[in-house]
N, C-alpha and C positions, 0 to 999 in steps of 0.2 A: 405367800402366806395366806393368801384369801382364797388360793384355791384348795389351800390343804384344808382350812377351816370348811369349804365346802363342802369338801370330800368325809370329811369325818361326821358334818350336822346329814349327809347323804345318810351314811353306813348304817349311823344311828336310826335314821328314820327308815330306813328299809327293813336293820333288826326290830325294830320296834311295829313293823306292819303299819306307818302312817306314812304319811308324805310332808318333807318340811313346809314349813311355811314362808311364803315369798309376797313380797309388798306388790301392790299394782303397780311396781315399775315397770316402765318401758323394757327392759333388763330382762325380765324374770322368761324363759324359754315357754314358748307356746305350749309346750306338754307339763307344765309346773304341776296341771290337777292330776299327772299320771303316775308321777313317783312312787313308788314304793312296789309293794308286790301283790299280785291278782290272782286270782284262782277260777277256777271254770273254762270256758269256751272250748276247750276242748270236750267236755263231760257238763252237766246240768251241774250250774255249783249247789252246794247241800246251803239249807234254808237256815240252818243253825251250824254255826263253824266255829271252834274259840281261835283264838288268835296264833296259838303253840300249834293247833292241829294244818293249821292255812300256812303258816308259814316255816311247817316242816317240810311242805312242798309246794311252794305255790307252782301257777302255771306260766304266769309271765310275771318279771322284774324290770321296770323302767327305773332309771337313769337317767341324768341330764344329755351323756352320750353316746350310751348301749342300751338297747332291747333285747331282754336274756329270752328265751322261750324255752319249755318242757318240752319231750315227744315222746312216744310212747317207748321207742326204740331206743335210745342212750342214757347213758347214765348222768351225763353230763349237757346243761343249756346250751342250744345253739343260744353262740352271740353276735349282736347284729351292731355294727358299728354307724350312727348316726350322720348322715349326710347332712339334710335337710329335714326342720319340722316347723310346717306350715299350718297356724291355726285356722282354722275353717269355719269358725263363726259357733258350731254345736261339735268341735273334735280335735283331731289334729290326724294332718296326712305327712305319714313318715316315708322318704326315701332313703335307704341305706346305700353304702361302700356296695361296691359292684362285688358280690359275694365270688369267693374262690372254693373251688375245690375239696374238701377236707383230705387232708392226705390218707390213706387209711394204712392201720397201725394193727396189725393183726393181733387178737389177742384182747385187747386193751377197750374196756368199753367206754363208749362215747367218741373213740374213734376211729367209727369202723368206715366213715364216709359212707353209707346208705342211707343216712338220715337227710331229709331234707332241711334247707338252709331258709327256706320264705317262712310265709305263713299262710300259704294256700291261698291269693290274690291273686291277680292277674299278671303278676313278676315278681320274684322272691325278692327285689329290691325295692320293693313296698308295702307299705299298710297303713292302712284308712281304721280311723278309732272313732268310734263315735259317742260321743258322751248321751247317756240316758241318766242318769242322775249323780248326783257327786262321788256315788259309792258303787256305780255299775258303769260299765262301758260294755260296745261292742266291737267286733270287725267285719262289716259289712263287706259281703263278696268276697272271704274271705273261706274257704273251705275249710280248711283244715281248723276253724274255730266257728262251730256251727252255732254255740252258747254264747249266752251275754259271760262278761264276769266279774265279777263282785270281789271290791278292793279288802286285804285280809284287815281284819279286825287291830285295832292296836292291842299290845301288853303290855 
């Protein structure tokens, strides 16, 4: 019952462009300030954005235990299933599930498997986040997100 309740104050704070709010318990997942959904690092995010416009596409959607990402190339988020998230004092360094293959599915976008599965790191089963202010973060060493990016606005 408590993880449905989660699941649902989740759903809610993703469509809503915020991030729920969690007590300073011990409990609460090192990536709690990352929740919801982000926009940029792939492209310079735009300095004025409403909240309908950010999150008719954002770039990346955290989760207590998936990392969705954008590419240019699919129609559909690579998703990165949560191993490990280890807060770092100023971020959180995420290890993902040893990534597989996408099978590709001719025709059919988003699964055509030529996309890549990282985030341009040093192993697509990581990423390094680093907080710069409550409302930006970045991916350091990370290629394929050369931009900070900026958390979408609430509606």
């Amino acid at each position: 019952m408590r993880r449905i309740a989660f699941a649902m104050s989740l759903l809610s704070a993703v469509v809503a462009g915020t991030s729920p709010t969690y007590s300073q318990r011990s409990g609460a997942p090192p990536q709690a300030f990352l929740l919801g959904a982000w926009t940029g690092g792939l492209f310079p995010a735009p300095s004025v954005l409403s909240a309908q416009q950010c999150l008719a596409q954002p770039t990346v959607i955290f989760t207590r235990d998936v990392v969705m990402r954008a590419t240019y190339t699919d129609a559909f988020y690579v998703q990165r299933l949560v191993e490990t998230a280890r807060g770092t004092g100023n971020g959180v360094d995420f290890e993902f599930s040893p990534s597989a293959s996408p099978a590709a599915a001719p025709g059919l976008p988003g699964f055509s498997g030529a996309g890549t599965t990282g985030f341009g790191c040093e192993s697509d089963d990581v990423l390094h986040v680093q907080r710069i202010t409550a409302n930006q973060v970045r991916f350091p060493g990370c290629r394929d997100f050369p931009f900070p990016l900026v958390r979408c606005p609430g509606g």
